[in-house]
Phi, psi and omega in degrees: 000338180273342190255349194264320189285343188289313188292346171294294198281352195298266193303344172281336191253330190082358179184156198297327179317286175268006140300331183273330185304321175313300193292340115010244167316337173285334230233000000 
């Protein structure tokens, strides 16, 4: 569950940074 939502919000947030917040708000 952690690497499939990061690689998702990764390139939409643009940075490792905002992959975890993405993944945050996707959750």
């Amino acid at each position: 569950h952690g690497d499939h939502p990061v690689m998702l919000d990764a390139p939409v947030s643009g940075g490792v940074n905002g992959a975890e917040a993405g993944t945050l708000t996707f959750m």
